[in-house]
TIVEXGU-737345 format. One record per residue (C-alpha): x, y, z. Coordinates in steps of 0.001 Angstrom, whole numbers, padded with zeros to 6 digits, always signed. Example, Ala and Ser with C-alpha at 12.3 -4.5 7.8 and 13.67 -1.06 7.14 Angstrom:
2
+012300-004500+007800+013670-001060+007140
END
This chain:
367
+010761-035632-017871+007525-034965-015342+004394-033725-016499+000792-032986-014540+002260-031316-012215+000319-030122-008642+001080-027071-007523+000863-025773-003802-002425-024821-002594-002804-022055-000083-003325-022342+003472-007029-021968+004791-008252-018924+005244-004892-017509+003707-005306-013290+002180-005045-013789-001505-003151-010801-001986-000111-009545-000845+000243-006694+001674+000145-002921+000999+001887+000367+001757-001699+001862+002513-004009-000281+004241-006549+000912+006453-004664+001494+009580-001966+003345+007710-004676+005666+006505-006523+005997+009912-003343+006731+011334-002230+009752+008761-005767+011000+008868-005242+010977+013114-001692+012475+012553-002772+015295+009794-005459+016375+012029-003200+016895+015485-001037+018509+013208-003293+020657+012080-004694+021785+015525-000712+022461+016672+000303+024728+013722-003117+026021+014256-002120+026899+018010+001460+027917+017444+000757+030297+014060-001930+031753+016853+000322+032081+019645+003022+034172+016835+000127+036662+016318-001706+035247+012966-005469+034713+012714-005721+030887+013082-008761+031113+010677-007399+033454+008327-003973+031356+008145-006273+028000+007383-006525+027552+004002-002636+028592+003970-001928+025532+006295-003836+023132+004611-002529+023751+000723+000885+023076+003220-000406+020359+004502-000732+018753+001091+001833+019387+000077+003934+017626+003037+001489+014865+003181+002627+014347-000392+006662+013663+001380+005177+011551+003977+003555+008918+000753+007247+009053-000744+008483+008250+002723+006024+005884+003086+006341+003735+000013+009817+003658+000495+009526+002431+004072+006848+000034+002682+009579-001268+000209+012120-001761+002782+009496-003743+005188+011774-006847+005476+014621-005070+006629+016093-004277+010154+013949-001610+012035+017178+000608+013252+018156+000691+008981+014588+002068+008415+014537+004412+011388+017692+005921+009714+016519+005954+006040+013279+008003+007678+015309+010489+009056+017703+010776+006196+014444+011493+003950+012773+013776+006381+016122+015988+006665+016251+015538+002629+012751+016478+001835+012070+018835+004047+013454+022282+002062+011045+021398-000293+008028+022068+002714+010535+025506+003161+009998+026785-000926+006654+025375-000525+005456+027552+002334+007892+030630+000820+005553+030386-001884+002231+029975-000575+002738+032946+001421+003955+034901-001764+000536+033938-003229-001396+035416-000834+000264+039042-000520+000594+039132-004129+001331+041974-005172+003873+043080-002525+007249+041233-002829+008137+038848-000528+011708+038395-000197+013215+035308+000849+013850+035244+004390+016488+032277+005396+015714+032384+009288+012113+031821+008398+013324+029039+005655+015590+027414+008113+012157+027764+010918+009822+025738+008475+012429+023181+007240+013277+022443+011554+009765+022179+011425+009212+020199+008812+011903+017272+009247+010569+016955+012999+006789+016559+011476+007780+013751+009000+010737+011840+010998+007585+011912+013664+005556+010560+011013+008458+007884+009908+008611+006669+013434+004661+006422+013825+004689+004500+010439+007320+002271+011607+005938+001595+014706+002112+000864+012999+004741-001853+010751+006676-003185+013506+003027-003713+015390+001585-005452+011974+004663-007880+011851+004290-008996+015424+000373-009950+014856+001348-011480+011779+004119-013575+012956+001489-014663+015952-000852-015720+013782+001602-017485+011817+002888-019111+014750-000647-019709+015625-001418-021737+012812+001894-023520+012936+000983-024967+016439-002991-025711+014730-001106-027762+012081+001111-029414+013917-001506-030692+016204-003866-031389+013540-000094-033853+012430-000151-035150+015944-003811-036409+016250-003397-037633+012618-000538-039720+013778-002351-040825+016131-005143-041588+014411-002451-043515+012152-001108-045819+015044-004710-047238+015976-005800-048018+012491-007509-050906+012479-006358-051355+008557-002972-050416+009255-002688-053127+012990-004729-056143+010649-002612-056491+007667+000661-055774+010162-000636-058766+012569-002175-060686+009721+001412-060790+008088+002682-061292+011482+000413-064528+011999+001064-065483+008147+004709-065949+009277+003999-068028+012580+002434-070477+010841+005136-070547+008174+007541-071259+010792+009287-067480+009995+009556-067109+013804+012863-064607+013152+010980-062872+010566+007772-062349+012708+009944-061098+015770+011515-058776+013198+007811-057443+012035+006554-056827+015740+009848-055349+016904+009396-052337+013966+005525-052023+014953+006655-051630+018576+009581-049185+017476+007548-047534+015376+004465-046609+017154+006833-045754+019964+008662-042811+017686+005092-041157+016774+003867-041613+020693+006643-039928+021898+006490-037131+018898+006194-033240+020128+004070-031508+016869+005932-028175+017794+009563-029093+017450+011278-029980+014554+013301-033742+014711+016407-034702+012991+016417-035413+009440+017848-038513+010071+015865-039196+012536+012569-038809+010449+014317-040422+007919+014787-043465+010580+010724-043706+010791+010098-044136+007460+012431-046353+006480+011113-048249+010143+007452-047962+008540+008216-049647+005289+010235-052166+006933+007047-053235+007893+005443-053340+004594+008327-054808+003013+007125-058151+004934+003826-057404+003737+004781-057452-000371+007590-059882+000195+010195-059038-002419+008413-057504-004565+008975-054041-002354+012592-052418-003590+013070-049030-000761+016036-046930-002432+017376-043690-000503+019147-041114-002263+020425-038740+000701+023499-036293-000304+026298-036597+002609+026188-034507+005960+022590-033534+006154+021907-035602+009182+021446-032771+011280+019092-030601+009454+015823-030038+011289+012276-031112+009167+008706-030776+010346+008171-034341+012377+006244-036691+009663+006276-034487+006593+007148-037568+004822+004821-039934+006270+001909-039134+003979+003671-039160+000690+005369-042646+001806+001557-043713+003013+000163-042826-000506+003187-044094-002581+002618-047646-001003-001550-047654-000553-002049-045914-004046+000957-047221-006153+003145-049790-004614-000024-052288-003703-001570-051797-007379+001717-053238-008849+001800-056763-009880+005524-057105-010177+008326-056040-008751+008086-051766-007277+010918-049643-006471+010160-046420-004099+012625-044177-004025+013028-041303-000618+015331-038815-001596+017064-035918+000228+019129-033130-001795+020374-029619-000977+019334-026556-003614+020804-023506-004274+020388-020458-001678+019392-022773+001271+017209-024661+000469+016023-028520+001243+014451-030452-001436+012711-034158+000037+011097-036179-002288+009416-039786-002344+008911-041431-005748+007868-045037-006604+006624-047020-009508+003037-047264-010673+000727-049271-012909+000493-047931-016447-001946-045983-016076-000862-044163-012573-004650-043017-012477-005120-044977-008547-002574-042833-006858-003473-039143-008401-006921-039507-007337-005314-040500-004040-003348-038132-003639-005611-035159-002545-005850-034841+001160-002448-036089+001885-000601-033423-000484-002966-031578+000844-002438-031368+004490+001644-031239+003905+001332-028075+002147-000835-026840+004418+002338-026870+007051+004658-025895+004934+002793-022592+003786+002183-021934+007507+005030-022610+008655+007569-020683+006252+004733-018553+003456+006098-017972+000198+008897-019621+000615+008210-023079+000135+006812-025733-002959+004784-029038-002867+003837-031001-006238+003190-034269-007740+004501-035383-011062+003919-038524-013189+006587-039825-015988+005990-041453-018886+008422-043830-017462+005751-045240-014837+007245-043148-012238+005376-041089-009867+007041-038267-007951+006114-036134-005010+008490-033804-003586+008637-030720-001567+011003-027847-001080+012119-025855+002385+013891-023199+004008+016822-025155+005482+017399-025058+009299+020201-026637+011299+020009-028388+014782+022537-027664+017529+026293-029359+016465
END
């Protein structure tokens, strides 16, 4: 039914790709953990009697060769990134304890190499020695790895919530920006005077009483808590109230808002810049009679889908090129706020019908 579609731009400054398993931390840190390793079996094979120099290259084709299980331990880890920390911790020790015979053949067989001829027979005390040794050098790894994660996630979920708390007060001085517009307070009073002097004294009362109400709701707005849907719902609806006066009857508002999602918690004014543009780009273009449309629906595995959508001239050209900064700034908070896990886009109909809607995690307030 929709075509030119928008899709959702990226935050500022976002990474354009997604994490990896072997970044450069990970890789500082193995290097840093190969190398104390090193130095102990150096220390220990010296303290048993054997030439610590003599032993080296020895040590280090065994050191490959268990670096090699710590990159299958962590890729795995990497894989399992989103889940809880005490399920990792145990899948690292389950692979350490797993893995870890094959350091025991490994080293059986390095040493074999270097006495060749003479036999070595397989000793298990000595198998059973390296494979001890072994699962406590790469559960030691697991936990370092986890820990380097664990310390990743935190600065990423700061920064996140840093740029959450940027946005939303980049919303709040836009709002306020909003309740002083001198555009926005003339054609309000102008209508307001209009109706005075038509005699429309209920009607005028009516106008100033949603001004009032409705510059007192985005005063009293906190950026960094999420409101009611109902409640945001409430401000919009309070807005174009306003702007009914101003088109007469030729403004139609419609809601479309499935049952008992009064109590899910939205960003505070993530609709007020798709209802601005719908009325400044399509609704005031129209001739005739308009219809805008806000609409609230719950999708499949938790998530909230809001849209606003309103008839346009035939050509519907005004309100794309308006559309920009406003889209714009609302996907902004909704990538920051929950990456990867939200939409934004505009659509136009053949119908005459443009539609902008957006797509959340769902989150309920208290009951």
């Amino acid at each position: 039914m929709f075509d030119a579609a928008v899709p959702l731009p990226p935050p500022a400054g976002a990474a354009k790709t997604g994490p990896r398993a072997f970044g450069p931390n990970v890789v500082k840190l193995g290097l840093a953990y190969a190398a104390t390793y090193f130095v102990v079996a150096s220390l220990v094979w010296g303290l048993a009697g054997y030439d610590p120099i003599v032993t080296a290259p020895g040590k280090l084709i065994g050191m490959t060769g268990d670096a090699i299980l710590a990159i299958i331990i962590t890729l795995v880890l990497w894989k399992m990134r989103k889940v809880r920390l005490g399920y990792k911790a145990l899948v690292g020790c389950g692979l350490a304890l797993a893995l870890s015979p094959v350091s025991g053949f490994l080293d059986w067989g390095i040493h074999a190499y270097f006495v060749y001829p003479q036999p070595v027979p397989f000793d298990k005390a000595v198998f059973a020695q390296v494979v001890i040794f072994t699962t406590s050098e790469l559960f030691g790894w697991s936990c370092l790895y986890l820990a380097l994660q664990y310390s990743d996630h935190v600065r990423e979920v700061e920064q996140r919530v840093a740029a959450v708390r940027q946005e939303a007060l980049a919303a709040q001085m836009r709002a306020l920006q909003y309740q002083v517009s001198p555009h926005f307070l003339f054609n309000t009073l102008n209508s307001v005077a209009g109706l005075i002097e038509e005699n429309a004294s209920v009607q005028a009362h009516e106008m100033l009483l949603r001004l009032a109400s409705f510059l007192r709701q985005t005063v009293t707005l906190n950026p960094e808590h999420d409101i009611r849907l109902a409640d945001e719902l409430a401000m919009q609806l309070n807005y174009l109230g306003i702007e009914k006066v101003r088109f007469s009857d030729r403004l139609q508002v419609r809601t479309e808002v499935a049952a008992g999602l009064d109590d899910l918690l939205v960003p505070p004014l993530i609709l007020q810049p798709l209802v601005e543009n719908a009325v400044k780009y399509g609704i005031s273009q129209m001739q005739g009679p308009a219809e805008l449309v806000i609409g609230v629906a719950e999708e499949p595995k938790g998530t909230l889908r809001l849209w606003v959508e309103n008839t346009v001239p035939p050509s519907g050209a005004s309100q794309a090129a308006g559309l920009g900064i406003g889209l714009e700034n609302v996907a902004h908070r909704l990538q920051a706020r929950w990456p990867e896990q939200c939409a934004c886009e505009a659509t136009l109909s053949a119908q005459n019908r443009f539609k902008v809607q957006i797509t959340l995690p769902m989150s309920w307030g208290p009951p």
